[in-house]
PyMOL Python script that loads the backbone (N, CA, C, O; Angstrom):
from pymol import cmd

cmd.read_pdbstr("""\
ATOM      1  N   UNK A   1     133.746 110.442 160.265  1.00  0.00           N
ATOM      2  CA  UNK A   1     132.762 111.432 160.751  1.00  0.00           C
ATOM      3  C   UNK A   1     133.042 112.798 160.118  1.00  0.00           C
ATOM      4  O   UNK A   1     133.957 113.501 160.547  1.00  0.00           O
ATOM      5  N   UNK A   2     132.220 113.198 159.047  1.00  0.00           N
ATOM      6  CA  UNK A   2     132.302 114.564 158.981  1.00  0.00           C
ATOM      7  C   UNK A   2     131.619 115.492 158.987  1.00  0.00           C
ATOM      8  O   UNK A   2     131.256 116.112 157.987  1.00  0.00           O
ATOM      9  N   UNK A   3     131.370 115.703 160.001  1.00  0.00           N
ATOM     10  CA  UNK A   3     130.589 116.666 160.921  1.00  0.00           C
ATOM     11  C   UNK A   3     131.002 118.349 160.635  1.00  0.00           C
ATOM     12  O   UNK A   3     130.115 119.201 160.582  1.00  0.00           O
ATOM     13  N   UNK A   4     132.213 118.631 160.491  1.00  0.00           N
ATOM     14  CA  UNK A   4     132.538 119.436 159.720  1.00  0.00           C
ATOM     15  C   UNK A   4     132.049 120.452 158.852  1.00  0.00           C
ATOM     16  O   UNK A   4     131.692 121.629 158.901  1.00  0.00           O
ATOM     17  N   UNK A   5     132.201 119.362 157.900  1.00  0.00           N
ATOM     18  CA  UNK A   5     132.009 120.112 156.633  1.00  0.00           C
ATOM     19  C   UNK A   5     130.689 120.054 156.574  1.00  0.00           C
ATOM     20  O   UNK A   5     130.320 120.794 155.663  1.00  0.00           O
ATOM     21  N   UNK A   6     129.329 119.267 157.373  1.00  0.00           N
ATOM     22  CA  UNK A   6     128.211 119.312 156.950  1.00  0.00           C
ATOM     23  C   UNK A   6     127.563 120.505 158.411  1.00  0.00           C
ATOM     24  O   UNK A   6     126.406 120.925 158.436  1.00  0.00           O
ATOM     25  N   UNK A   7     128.205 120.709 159.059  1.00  0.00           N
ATOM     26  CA  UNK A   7     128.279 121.867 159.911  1.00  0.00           C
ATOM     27  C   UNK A   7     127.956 123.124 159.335  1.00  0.00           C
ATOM     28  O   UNK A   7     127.125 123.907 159.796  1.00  0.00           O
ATOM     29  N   UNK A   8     128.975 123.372 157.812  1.00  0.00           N
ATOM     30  CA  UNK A   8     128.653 124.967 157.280  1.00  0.00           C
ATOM     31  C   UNK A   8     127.024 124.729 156.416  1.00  0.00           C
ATOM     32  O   UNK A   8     126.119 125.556 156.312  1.00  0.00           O
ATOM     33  N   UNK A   9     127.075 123.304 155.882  1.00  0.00           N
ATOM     34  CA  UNK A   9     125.310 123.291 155.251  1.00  0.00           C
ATOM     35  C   UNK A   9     124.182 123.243 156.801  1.00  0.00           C
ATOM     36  O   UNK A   9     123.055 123.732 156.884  1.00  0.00           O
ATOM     37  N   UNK A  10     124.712 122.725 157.543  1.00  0.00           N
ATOM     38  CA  UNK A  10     123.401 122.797 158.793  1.00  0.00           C
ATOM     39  C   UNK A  10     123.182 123.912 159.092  1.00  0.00           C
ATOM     40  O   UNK A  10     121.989 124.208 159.030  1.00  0.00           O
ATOM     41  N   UNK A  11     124.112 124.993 159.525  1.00  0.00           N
ATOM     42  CA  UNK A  11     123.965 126.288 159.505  1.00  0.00           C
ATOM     43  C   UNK A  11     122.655 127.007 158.767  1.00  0.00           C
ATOM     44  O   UNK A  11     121.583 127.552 159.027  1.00  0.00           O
ATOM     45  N   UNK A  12     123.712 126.526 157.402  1.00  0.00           N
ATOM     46  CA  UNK A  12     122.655 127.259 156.188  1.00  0.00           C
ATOM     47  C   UNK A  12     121.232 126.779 156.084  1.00  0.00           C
ATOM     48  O   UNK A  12     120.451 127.669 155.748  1.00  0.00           O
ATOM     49  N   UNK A  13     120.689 125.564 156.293  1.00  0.00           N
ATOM     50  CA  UNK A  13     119.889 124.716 156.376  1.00  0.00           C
ATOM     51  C   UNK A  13     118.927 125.097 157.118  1.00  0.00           C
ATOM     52  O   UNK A  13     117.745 125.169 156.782  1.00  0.00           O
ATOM     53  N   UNK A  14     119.706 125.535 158.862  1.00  0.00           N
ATOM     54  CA  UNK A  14     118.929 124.996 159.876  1.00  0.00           C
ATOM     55  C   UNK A  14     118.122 126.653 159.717  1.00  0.00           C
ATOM     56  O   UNK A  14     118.550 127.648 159.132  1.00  0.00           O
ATOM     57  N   UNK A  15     116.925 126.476 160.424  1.00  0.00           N
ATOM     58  CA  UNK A  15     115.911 127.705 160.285  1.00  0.00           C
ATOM     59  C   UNK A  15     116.258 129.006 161.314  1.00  0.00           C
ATOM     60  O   UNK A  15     115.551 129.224 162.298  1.00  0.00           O
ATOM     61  N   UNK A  16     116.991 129.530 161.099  1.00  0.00           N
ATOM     62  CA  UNK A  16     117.011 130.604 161.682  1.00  0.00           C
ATOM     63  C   UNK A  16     115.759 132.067 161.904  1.00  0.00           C
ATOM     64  O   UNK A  16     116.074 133.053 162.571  1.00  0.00           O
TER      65      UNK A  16
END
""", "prot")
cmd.dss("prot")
cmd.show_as("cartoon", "prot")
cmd.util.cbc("prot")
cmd.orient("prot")
């Protein structure tokens, strides 16, 4: 599970 590291791209990703 790496939830992690795809944590700092969801961030960036997610629509703020």
């Amino acid at each position: 599970m790496a939830s992690k590291k795809w944590r700092s791209i969801d961030l960036l990703q997610m629509p703020g």
